[in-house]
C-alpha positions as MATLAB code, in Angstrom:
seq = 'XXXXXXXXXXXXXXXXXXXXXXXXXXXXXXXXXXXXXXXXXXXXXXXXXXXXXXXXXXXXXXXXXXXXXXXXXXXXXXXXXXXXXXXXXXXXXXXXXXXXXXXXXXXXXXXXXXXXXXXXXXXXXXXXXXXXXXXXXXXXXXXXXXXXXXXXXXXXXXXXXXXXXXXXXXXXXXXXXXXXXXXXXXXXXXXXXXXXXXXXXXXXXXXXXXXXXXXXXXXXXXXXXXXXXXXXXXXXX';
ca = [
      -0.949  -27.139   21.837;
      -2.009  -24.414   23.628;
       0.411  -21.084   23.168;
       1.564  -20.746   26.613;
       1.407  -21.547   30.629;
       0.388  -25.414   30.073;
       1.149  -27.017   33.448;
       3.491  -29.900   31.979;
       4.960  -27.162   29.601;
       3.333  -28.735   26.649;
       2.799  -25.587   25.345;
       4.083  -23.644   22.117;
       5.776  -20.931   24.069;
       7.932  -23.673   26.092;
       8.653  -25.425   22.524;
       9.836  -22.229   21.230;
      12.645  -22.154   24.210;
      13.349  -25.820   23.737;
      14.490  -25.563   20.025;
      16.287  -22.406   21.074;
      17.536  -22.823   24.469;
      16.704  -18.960   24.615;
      14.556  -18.016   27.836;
      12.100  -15.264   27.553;
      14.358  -12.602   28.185;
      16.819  -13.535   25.701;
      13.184  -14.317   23.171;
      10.285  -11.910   24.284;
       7.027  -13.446   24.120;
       6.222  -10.542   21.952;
       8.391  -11.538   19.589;
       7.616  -15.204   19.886;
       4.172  -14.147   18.904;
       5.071  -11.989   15.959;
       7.081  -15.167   14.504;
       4.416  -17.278   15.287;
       1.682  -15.050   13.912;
       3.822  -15.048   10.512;
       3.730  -18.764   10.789;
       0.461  -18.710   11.155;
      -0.052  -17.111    7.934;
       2.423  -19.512    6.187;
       0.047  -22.990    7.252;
      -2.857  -20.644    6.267;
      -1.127  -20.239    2.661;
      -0.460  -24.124    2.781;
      -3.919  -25.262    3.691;
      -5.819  -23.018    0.862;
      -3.615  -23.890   -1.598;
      -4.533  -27.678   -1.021;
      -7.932  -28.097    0.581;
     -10.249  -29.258   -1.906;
     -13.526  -29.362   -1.182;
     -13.855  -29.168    2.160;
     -13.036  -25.441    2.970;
     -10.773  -24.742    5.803;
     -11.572  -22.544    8.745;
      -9.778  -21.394   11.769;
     -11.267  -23.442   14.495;
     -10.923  -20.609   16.547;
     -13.252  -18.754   14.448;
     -16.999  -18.384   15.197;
     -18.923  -17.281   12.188;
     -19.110  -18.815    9.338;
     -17.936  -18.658    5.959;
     -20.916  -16.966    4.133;
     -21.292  -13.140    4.171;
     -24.982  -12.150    3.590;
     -24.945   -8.848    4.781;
     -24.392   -6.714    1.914;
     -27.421   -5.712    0.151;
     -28.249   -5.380   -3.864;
     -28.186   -2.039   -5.005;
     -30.271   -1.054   -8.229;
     -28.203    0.553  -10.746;
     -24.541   -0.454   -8.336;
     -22.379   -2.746  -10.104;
     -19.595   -2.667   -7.628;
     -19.627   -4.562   -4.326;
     -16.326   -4.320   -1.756;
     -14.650   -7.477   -0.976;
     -14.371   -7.967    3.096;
     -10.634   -7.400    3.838;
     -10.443  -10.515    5.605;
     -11.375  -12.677    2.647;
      -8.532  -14.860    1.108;
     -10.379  -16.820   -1.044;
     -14.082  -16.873   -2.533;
     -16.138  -19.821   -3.331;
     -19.352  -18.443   -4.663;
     -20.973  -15.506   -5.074;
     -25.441  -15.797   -5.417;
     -27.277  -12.995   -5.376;
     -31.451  -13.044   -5.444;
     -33.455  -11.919   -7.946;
     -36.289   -9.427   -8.346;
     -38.534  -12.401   -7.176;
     -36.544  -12.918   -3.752;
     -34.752  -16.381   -5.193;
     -31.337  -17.107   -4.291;
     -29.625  -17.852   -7.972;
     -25.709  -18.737   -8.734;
     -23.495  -16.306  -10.616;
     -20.868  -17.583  -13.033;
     -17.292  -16.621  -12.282;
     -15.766  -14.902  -15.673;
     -12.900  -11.964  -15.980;
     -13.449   -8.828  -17.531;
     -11.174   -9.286  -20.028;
     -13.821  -11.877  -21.169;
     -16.799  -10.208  -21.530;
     -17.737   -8.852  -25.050;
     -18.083   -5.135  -25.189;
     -22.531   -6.206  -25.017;
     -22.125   -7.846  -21.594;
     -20.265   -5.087  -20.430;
     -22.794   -2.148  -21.173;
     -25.708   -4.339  -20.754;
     -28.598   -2.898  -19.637;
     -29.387   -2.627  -16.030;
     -31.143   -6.337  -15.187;
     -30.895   -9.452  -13.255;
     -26.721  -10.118  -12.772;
     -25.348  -13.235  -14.440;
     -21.994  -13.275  -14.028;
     -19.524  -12.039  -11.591;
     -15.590  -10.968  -11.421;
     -13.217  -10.009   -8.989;
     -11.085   -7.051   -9.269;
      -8.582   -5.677   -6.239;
     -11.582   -5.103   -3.333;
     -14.158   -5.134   -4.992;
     -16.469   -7.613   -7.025;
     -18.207   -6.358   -9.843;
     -21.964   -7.709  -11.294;
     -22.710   -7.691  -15.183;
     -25.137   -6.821  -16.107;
     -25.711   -4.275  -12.866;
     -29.034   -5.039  -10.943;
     -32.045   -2.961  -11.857;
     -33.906   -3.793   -8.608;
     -32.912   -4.159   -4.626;
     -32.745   -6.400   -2.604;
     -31.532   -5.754    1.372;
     -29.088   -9.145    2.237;
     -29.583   -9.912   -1.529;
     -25.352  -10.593   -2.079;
     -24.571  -13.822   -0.965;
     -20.720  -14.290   -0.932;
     -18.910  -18.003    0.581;
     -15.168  -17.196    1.480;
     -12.018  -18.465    3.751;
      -9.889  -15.868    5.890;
      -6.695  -16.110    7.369;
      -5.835  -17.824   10.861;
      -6.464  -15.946   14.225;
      -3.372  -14.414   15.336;
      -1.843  -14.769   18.765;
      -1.282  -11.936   21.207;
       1.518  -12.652   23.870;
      -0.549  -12.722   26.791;
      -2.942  -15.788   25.402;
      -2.949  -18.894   27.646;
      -5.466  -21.067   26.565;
      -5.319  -20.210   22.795;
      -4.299  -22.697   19.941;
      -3.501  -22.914   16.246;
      -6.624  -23.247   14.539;
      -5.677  -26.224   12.355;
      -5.565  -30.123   12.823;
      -3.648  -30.512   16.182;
      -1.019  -32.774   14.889;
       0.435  -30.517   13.336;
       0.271  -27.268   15.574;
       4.371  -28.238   16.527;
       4.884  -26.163   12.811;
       3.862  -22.767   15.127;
       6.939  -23.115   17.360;
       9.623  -24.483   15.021;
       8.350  -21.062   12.943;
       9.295  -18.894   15.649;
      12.071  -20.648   16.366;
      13.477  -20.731   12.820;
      13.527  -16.767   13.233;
      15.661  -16.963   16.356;
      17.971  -19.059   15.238;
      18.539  -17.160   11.891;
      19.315  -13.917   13.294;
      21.254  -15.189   16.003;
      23.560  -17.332   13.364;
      22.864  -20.366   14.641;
      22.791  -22.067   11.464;
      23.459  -25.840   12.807;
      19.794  -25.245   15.280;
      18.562  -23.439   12.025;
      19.525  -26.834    9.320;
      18.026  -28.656   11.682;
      14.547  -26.841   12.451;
      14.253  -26.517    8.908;
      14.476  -29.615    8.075;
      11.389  -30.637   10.418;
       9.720  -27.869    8.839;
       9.878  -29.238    5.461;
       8.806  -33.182    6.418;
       5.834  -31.856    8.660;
       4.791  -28.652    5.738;
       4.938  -31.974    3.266;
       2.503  -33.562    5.810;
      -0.037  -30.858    6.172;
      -0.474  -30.216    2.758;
      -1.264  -34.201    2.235;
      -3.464  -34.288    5.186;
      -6.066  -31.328    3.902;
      -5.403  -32.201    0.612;
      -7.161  -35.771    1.256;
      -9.639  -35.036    3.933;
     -12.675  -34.925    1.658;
     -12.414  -38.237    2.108;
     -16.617  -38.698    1.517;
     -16.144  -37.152   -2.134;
     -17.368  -39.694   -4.563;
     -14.418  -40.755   -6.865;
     -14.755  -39.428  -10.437;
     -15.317  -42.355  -13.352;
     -14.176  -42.049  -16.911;
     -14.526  -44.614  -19.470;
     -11.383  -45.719  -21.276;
     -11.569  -45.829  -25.063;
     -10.206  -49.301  -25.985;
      -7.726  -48.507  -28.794;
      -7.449  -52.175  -29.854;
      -3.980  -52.238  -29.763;
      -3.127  -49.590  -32.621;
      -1.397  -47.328  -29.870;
       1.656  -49.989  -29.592;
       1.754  -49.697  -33.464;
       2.861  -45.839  -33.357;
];
């Protein structure tokens, strides 16, 4: 669903009024958008939280989810973290040789008191503290582009003029936008029989979206474990 001005008024904007029976004088589109925006973020908290293996990204979005810009440092062990980033997948950096090579994800707290005043040399490991991700040991060479770091960011937000933008998440499920916004209306107006209601749609289509990104990795092989046979000595306990 677009966010507004859809000829048939299949839009979010006229879905908005049609849960609250508020025109756009009563409901500003800005403040349609700022509910819908905080939406937004709530389906964005929804998806990464149950995504799997095939990352989400806004649809709306148009670069991808790799940041190579950031280049190696000799002697820098501390690398800022893009304020956009929500999540991150994998950090590589390349060696002295020019090869891209995987870090391994371990917290500070970890790291014996050796690791952590290495000597300068090729990085091994990787953490993640506040903004910033930090390299052990620190690199003793550079390397321009030489930080590779795979990420997901948040949702694109509306602006109350937009037309022809939509949610940037499976379309089925873009009707969560205006019941968001419309939730908000209702609340502060104390309309709490519109409000029971909206929430209640909320929760079976929330329910919904988590199972639909949660199982849409659908080409992941299945994992196979083989069953010790116990011979029957479990029933005996």
């Amino acid at each position: 669903m677009v966010w507004n001005s859809e000829t048939n008024q299949d839009d979010l904007v006229s879905d908005i009024t049609f849960f609250t029976d508020a025109d756009t004088i009563a409901y500003p589109l800005a403040d349609r958008a700022r509910n819908a925006n905080r939406g937004l973020d709530r389906v964005v908290q929804l998806i990464l939280k149950s995504d799997g293996h095939w990352e989400w990204d806004d649809t709306v979005q148009s670069t991808e989810l790799l940041d190579v810009s950031t280049a190696l440092v000799s002697g820098t062990q501390k690398y800022a973290i893009g304020i956009t980033w929500l999540k991150i997948g994998k950090v590589r950096i390349k060696d002295s040789a020019g090869n891209w090579i995987s870090l391994t994800p371990k917290d500070r707290k970890l790291l014996t008191d050796a690791e952590l005043t290495a000597s300068a040399s090729t990085p091994k490991y990787y953490d993640r503290m506040g903004n910033f991700i930090y390299l052990y040991p620190k690199p003793n060479y550079a390397s321009t582009g030489g930080l590779e770091i795979q990420y997901q960011r948040g949702a694109a937000y509306f602006v109350p003029g937009d037309t022809t933008k939509t949610p940037g998440f499976a379309s089925h499920f873009h009707r969560l936008i205006s019941l968001y916004s419309a939730l908000d209306y209702c609340e502060v107006n104390d309309m709490e029989k519109r409000a029971s209601k909206i929430q209640a749609k909320i929760k079976l289509l929330e329910e919904e979206l988590v199972a639909h990104y949660a199982d849409r990795s659908g080409d992941d092989q299945p994992a196979m474990r083989v069953q010790k046979e116990d011979f029957g000595e479990r029933a005996l306990i």
